[in-house]
KOLLUM-278251 format. One record per atom (N, C-alpha, C): residue number from 1; residue in three letters; atom name; x, y, z. Coordinates in steps of 0.05 Angstrom, whole numbers. Atoms other than C-alpha are relative to their C-alpha. Layout:
N
<node k="NUM" r="ALA" a="CA" x="X" y="Y" z="Z"/>
...
This chain:
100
<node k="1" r="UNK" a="N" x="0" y="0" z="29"/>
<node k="1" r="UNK" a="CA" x="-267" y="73" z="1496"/>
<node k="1" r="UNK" a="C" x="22" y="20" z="-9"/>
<node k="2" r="UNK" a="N" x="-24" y="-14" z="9"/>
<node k="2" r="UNK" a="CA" x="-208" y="99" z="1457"/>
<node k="2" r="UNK" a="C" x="-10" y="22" z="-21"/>
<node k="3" r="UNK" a="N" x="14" y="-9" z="23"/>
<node k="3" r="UNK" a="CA" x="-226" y="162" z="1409"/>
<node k="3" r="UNK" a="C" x="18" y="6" z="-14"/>
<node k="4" r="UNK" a="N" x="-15" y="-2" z="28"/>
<node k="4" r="UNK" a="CA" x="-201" y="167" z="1344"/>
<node k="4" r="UNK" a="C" x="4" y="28" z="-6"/>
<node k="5" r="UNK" a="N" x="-7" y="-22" z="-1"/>
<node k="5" r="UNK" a="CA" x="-155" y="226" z="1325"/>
<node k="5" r="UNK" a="C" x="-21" y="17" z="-23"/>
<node k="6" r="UNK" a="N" x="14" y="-18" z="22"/>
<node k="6" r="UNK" a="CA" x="-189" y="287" z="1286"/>
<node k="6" r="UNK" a="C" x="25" y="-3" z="-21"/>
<node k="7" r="UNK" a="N" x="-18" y="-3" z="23"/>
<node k="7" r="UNK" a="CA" x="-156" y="283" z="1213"/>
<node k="7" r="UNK" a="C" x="-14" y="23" z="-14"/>
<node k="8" r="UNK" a="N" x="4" y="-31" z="21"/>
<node k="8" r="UNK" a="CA" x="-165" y="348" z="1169"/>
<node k="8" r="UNK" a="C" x="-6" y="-22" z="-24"/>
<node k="9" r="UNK" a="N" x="2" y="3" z="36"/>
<node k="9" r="UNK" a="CA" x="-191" y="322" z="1102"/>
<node k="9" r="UNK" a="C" x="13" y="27" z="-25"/>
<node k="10" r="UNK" a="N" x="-8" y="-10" z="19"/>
<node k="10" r="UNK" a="CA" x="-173" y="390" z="1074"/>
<node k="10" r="UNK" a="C" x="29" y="4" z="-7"/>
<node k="11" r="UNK" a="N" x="-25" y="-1" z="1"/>
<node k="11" r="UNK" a="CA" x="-110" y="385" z="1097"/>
<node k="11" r="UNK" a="C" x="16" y="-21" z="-22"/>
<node k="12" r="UNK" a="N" x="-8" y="21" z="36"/>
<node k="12" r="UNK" a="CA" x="-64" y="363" z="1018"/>
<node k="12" r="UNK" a="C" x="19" y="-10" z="5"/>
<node k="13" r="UNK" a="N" x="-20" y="32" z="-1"/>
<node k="13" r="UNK" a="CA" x="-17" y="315" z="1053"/>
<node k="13" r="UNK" a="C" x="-20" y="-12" z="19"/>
<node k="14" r="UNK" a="N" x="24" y="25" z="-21"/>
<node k="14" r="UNK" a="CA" x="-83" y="280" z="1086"/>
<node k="14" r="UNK" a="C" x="8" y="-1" z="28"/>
<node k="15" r="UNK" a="N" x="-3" y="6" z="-35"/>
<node k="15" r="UNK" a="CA" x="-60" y="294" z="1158"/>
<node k="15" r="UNK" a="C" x="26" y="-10" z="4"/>
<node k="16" r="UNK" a="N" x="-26" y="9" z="4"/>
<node k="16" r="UNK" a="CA" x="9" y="273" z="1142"/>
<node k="16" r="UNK" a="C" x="24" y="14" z="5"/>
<node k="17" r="UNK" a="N" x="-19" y="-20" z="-12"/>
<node k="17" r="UNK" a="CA" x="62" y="307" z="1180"/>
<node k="17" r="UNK" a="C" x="32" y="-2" z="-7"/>
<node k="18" r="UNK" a="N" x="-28" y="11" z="11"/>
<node k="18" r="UNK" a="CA" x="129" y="305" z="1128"/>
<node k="18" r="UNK" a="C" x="15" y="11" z="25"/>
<node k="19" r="UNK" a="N" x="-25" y="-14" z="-10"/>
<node k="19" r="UNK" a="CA" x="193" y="324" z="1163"/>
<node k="19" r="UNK" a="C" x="4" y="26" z="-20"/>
<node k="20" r="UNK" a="N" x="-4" y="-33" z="12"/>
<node k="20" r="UNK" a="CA" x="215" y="402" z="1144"/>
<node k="20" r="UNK" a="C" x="19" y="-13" z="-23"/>
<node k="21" r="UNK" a="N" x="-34" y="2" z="33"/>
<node k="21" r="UNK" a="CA" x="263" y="401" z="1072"/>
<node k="21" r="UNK" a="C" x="-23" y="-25" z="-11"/>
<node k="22" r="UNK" a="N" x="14" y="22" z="12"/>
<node k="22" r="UNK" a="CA" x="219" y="334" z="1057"/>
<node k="22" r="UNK" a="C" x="-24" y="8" z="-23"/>
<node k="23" r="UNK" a="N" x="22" y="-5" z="23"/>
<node k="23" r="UNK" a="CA" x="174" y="339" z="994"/>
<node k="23" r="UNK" a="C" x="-2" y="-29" z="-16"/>
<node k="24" r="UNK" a="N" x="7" y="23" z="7"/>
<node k="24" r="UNK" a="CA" x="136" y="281" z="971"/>
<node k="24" r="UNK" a="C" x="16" y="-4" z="-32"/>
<node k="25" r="UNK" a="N" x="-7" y="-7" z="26"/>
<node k="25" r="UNK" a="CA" x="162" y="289" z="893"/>
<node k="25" r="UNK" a="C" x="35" y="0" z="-6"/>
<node k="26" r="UNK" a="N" x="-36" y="8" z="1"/>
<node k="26" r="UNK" a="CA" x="243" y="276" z="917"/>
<node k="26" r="UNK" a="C" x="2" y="-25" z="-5"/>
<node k="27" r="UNK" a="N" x="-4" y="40" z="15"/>
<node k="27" r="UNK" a="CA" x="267" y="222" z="876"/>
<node k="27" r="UNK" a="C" x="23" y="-8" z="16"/>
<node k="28" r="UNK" a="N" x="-24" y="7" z="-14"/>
<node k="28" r="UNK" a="CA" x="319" y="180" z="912"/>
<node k="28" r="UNK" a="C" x="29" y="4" z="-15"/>
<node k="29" r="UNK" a="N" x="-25" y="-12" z="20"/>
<node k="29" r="UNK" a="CA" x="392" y="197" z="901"/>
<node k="29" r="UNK" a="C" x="28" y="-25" z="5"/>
<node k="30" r="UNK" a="N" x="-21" y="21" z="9"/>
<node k="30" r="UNK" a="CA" x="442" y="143" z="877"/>
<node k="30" r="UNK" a="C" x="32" y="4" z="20"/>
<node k="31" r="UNK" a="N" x="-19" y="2" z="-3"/>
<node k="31" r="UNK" a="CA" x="507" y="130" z="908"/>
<node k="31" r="UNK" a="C" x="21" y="-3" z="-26"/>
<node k="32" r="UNK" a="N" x="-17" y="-1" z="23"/>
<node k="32" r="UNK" a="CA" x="577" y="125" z="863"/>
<node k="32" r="UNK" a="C" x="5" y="-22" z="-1"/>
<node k="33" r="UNK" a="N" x="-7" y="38" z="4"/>
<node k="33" r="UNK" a="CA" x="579" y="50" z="871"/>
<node k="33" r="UNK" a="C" x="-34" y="-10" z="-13"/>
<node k="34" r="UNK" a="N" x="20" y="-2" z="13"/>
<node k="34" r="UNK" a="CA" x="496" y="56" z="852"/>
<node k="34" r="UNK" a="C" x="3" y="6" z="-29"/>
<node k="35" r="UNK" a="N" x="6" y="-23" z="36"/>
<node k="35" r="UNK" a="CA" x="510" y="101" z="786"/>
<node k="35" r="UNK" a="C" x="16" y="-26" z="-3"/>
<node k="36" r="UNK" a="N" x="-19" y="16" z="9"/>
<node k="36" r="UNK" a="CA" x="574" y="51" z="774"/>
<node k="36" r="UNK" a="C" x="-7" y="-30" z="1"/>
<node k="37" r="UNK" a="N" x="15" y="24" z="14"/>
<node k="37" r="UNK" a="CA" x="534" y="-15" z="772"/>
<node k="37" r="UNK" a="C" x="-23" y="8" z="-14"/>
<node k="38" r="UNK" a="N" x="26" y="-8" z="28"/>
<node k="38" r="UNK" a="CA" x="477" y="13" z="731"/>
<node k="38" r="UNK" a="C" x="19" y="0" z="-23"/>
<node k="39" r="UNK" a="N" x="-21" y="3" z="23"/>
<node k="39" r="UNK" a="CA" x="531" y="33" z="687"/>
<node k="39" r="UNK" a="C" x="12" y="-23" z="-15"/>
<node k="40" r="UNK" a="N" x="-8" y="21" z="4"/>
<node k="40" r="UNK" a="CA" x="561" y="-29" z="687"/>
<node k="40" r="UNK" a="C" x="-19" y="-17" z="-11"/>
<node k="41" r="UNK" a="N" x="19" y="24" z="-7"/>
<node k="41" r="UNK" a="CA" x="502" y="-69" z="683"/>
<node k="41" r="UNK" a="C" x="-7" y="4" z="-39"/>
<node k="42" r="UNK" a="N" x="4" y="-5" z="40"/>
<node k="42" r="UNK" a="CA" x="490" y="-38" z="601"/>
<node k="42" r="UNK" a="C" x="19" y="-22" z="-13"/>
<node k="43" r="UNK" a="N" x="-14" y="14" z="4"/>
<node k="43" r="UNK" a="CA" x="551" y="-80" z="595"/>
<node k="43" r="UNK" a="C" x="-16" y="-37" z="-3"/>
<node k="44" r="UNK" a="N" x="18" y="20" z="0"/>
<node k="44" r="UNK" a="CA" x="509" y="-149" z="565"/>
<node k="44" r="UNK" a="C" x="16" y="-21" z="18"/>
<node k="45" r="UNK" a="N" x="-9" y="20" z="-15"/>
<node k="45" r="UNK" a="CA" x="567" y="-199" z="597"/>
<node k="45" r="UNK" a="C" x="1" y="11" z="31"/>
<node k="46" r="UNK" a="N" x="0" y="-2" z="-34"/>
<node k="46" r="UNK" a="CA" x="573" y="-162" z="663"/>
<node k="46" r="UNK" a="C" x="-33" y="-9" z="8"/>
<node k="47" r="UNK" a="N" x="25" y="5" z="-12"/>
<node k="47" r="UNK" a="CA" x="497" y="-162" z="666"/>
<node k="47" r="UNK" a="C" x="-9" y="-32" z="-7"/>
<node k="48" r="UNK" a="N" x="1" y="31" z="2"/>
<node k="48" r="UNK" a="CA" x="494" y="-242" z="646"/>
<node k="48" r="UNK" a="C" x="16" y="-11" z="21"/>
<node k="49" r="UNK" a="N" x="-16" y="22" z="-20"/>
<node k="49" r="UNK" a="CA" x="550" y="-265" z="695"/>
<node k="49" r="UNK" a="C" x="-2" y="13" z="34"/>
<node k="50" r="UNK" a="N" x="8" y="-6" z="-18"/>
<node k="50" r="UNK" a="CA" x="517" y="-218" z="751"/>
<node k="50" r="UNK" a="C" x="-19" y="-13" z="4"/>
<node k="51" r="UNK" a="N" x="33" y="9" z="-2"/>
<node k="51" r="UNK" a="CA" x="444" y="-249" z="739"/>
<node k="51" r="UNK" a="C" x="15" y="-34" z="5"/>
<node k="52" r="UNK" a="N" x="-2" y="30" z="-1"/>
<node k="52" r="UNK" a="CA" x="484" y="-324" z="740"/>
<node k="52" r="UNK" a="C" x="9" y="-5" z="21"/>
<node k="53" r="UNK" a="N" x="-15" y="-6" z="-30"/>
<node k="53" r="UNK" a="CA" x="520" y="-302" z="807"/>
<node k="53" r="UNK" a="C" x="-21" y="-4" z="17"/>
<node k="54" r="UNK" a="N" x="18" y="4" z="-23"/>
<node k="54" r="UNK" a="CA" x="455" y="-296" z="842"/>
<node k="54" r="UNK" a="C" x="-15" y="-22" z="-7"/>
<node k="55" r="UNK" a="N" x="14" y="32" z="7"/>
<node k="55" r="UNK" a="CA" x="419" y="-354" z="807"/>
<node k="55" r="UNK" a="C" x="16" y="-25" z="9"/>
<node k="56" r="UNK" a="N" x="-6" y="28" z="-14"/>
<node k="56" r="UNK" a="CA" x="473" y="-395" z="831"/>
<node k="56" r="UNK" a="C" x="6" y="7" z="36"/>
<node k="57" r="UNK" a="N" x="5" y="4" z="-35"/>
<node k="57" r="UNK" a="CA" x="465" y="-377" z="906"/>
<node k="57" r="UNK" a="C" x="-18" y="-9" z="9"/>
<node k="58" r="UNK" a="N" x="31" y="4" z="1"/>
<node k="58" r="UNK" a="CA" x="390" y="-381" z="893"/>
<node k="58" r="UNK" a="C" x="3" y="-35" z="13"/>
<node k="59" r="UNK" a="N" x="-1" y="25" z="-2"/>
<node k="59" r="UNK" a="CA" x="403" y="-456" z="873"/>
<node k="59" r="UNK" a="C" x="21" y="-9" z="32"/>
<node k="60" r="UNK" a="N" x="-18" y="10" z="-24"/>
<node k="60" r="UNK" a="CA" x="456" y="-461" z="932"/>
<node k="60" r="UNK" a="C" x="-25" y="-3" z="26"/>
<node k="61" r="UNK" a="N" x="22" y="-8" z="-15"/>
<node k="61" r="UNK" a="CA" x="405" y="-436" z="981"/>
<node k="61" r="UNK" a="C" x="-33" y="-28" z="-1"/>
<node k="62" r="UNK" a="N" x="14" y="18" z="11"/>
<node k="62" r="UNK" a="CA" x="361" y="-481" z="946"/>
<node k="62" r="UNK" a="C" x="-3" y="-27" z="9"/>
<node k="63" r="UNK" a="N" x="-15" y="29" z="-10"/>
<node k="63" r="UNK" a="CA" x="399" y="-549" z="958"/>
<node k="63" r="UNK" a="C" x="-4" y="-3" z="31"/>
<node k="64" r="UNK" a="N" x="5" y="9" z="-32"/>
<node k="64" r="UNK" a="CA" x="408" y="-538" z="1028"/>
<node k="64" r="UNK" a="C" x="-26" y="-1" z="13"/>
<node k="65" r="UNK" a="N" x="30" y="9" z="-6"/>
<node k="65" r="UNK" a="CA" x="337" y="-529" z="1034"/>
<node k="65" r="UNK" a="C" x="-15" y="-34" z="3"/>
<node k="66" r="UNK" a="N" x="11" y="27" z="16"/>
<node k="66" r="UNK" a="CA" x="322" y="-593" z="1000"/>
<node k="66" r="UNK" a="C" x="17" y="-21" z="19"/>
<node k="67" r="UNK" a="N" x="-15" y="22" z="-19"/>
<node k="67" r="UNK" a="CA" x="375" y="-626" z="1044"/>
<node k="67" r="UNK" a="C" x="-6" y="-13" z="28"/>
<node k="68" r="UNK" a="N" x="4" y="6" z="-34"/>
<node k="68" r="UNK" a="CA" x="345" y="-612" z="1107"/>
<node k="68" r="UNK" a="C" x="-31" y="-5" z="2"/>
<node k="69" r="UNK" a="N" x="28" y="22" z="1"/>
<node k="69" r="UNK" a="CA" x="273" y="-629" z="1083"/>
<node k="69" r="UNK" a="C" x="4" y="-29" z="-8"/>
<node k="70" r="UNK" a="N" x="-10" y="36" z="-3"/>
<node k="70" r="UNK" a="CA" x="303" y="-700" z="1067"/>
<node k="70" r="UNK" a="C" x="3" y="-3" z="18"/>
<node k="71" r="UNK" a="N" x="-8" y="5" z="-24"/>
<node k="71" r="UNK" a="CA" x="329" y="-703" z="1130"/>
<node k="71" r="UNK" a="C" x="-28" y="-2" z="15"/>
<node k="72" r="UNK" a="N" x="30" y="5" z="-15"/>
<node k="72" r="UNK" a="CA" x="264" y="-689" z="1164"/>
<node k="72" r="UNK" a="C" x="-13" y="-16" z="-2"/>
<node k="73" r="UNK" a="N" x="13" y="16" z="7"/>
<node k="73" r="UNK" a="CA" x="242" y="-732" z="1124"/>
<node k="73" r="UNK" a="C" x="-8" y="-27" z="9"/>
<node k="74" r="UNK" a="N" x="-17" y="20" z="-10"/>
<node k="74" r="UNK" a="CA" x="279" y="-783" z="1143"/>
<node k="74" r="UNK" a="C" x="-15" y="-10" z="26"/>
<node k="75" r="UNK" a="N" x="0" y="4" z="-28"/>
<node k="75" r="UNK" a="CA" x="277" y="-776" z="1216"/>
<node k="75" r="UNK" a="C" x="-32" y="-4" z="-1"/>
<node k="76" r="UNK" a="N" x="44" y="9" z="3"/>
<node k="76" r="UNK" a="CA" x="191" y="-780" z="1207"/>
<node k="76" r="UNK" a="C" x="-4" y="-19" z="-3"/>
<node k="77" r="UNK" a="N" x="12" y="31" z="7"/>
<node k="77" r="UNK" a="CA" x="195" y="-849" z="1172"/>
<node k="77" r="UNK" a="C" x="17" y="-11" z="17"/>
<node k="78" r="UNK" a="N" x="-2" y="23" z="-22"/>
<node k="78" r="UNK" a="CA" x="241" y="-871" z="1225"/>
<node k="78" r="UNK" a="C" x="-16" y="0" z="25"/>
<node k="79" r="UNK" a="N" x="14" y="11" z="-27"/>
<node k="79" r="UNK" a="CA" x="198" y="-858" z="1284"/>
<node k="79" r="UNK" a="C" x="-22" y="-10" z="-16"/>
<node k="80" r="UNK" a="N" x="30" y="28" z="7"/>
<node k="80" r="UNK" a="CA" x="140" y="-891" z="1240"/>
<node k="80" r="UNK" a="C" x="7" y="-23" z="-4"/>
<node k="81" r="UNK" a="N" x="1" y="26" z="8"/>
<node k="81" r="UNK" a="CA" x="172" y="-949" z="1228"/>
<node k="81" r="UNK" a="C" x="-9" y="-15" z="34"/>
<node k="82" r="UNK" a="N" x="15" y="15" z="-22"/>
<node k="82" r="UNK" a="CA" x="140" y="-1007" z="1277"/>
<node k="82" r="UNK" a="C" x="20" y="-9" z="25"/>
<node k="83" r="UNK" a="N" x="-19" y="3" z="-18"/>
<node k="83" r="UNK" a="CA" x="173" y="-1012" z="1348"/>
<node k="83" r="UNK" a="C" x="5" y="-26" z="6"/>
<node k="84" r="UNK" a="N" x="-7" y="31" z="-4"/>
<node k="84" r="UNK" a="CA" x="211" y="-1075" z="1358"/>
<node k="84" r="UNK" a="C" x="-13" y="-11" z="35"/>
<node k="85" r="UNK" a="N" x="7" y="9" z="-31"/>
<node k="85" r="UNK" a="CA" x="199" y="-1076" z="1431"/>
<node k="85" r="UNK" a="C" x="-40" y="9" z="5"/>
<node k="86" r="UNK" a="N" x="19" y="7" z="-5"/>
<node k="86" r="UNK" a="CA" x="123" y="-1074" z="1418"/>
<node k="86" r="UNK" a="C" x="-16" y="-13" z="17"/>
<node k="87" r="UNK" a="N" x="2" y="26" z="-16"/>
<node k="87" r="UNK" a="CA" x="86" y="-1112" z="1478"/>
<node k="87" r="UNK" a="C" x="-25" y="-8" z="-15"/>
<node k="88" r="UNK" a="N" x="24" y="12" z="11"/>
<node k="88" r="UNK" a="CA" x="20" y="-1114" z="1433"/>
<node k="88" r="UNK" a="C" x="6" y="-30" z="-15"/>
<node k="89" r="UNK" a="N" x="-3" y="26" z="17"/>
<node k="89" r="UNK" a="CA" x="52" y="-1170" z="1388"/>
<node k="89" r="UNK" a="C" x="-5" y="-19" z="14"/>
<node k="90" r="UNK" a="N" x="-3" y="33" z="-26"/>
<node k="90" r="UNK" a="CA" x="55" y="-1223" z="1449"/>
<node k="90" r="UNK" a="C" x="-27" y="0" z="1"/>
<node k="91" r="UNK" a="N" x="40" y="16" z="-13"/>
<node k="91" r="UNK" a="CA" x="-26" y="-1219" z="1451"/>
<node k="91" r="UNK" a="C" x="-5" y="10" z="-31"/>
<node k="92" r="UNK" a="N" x="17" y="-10" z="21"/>
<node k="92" r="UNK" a="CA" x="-57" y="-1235" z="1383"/>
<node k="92" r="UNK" a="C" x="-24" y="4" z="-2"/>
<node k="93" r="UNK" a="N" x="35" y="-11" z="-2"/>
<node k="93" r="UNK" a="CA" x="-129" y="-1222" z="1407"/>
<node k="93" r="UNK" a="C" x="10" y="28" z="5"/>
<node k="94" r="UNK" a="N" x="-1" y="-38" z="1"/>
<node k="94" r="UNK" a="CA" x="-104" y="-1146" z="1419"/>
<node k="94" r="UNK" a="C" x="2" y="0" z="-19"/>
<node k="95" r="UNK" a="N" x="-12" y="-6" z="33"/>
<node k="95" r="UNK" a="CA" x="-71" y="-1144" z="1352"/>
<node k="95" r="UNK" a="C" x="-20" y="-2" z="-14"/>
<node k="96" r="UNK" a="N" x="24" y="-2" z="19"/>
<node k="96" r="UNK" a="CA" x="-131" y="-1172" z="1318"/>
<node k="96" r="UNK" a="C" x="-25" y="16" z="0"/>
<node k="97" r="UNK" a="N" x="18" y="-22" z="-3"/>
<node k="97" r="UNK" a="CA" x="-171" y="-1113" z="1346"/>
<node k="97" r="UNK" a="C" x="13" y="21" z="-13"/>
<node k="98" r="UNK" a="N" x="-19" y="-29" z="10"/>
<node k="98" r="UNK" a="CA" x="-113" y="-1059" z="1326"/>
<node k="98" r="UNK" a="C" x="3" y="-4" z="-36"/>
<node k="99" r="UNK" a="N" x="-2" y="7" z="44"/>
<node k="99" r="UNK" a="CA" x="-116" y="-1086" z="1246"/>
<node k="99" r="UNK" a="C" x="-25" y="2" z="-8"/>
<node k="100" r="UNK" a="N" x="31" y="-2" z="17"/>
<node k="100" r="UNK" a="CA" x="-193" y="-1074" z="1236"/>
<node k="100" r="UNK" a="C" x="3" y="27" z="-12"/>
């Protein structure tokens, strides 16, 4: 049986061992290509023809999806369609058991 580690409850990061310099309460810190699309983004046409940039990959992404569930599709109703080289057809007392 495996035993479960002792955790300190009183310990006030719950047993939680940050790295040294680390303090839960550091906000993350932006890059100058971060600050410079936020910036940008106040801009109402940059932020309209960014949001239509990824909506049309979305839909791109989209399509080809849709292309290759047709396809599947496809290929499913051709193996259901009825095999020509059937040997049941040549006996209609089998056949009239396989149609009840």
């Amino acid at each position: 049986m495996t035993e479960k580690p002792d955790i300190n409850i009183a310990d006030p990061d719950g047993g939680v061992n940050l790295p040294e310099g680390y303090e839960e309460t550091e906000m993350p810190t932006f890059t100058e290509s971060e600050l410079a699309h936020q910036e940008m983004m106040q801009n109402p046409s940059y932020a309209v023809a960014t949001h239509e940039q990824q909506l049309n990959k979305f839909a791109n992404i989209l399509e080809e999806l849709v292309a290759r569930v047709v396809a599947l599709e496809q290929v499913i109703n051709d193996m259901n369609t009825p095999d020509p080289n059937d040997p049941i057809k040549d006996y209609p007392e089998v056949a009239a058991h396989q149609n009840r």
